[in-house]
C-alpha positions as CSV (number, residue, x, y, z in Angstrom):
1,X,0.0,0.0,0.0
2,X,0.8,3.2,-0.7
3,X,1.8,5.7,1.9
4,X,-0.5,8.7,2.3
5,X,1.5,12.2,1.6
6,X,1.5,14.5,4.5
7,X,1.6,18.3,3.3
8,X,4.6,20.1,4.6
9,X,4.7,22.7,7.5
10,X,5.8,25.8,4.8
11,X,5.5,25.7,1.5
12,X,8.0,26.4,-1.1
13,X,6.7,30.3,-1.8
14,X,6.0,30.8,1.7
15,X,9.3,29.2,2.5
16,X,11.5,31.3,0.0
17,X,9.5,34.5,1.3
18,X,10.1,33.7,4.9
19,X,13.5,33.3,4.0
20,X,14.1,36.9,1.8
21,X,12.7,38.2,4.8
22,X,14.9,37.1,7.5
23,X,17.7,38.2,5.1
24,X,16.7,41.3,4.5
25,X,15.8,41.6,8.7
26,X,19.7,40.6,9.4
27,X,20.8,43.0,6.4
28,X,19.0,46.3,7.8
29,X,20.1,45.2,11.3
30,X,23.4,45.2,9.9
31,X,23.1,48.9,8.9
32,X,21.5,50.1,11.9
33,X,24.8,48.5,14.0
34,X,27.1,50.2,11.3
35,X,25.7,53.5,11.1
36,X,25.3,53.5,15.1
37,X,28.9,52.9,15.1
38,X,29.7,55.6,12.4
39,X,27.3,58.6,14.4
40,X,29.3,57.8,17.9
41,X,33.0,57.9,16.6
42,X,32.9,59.3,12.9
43,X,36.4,59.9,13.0
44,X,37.4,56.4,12.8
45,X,36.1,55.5,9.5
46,X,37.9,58.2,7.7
47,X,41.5,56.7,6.6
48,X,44.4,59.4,8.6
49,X,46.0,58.6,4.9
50,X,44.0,61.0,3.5
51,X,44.0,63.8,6.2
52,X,46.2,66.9,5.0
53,X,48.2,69.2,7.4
54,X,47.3,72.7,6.9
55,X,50.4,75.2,5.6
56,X,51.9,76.9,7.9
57,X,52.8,80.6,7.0
């Protein structure tokens, strides 16, 4: 006899949607940590490499 088919917990669309969102959930969390960092020392992302000296007279 044949084995009845059980439908799965999530299907495939809901499944691949769940999935874009969780990536897109880590992705924006991502930027929120980055830009935090960035707005409480802004001075560190900026190379010292391209800081110039001002002449002196």
């Amino acid at each position: 006899m044949e084995s009845p088919m059980t439908e799965p917990f999530v299907d495939v669309d809901q499944g691949i949607c769940l999935t874009f969102l969780s990536l897109m959930g880590l992705f924006l969390l991502a930027m929120m940590v980055r830009c935090a960092k960035l707005i409480v020392d802004p001075y560190t992302a900026i190379p010292t490499s391209t800081w110039q000296e001002e002449p002196l007279d």
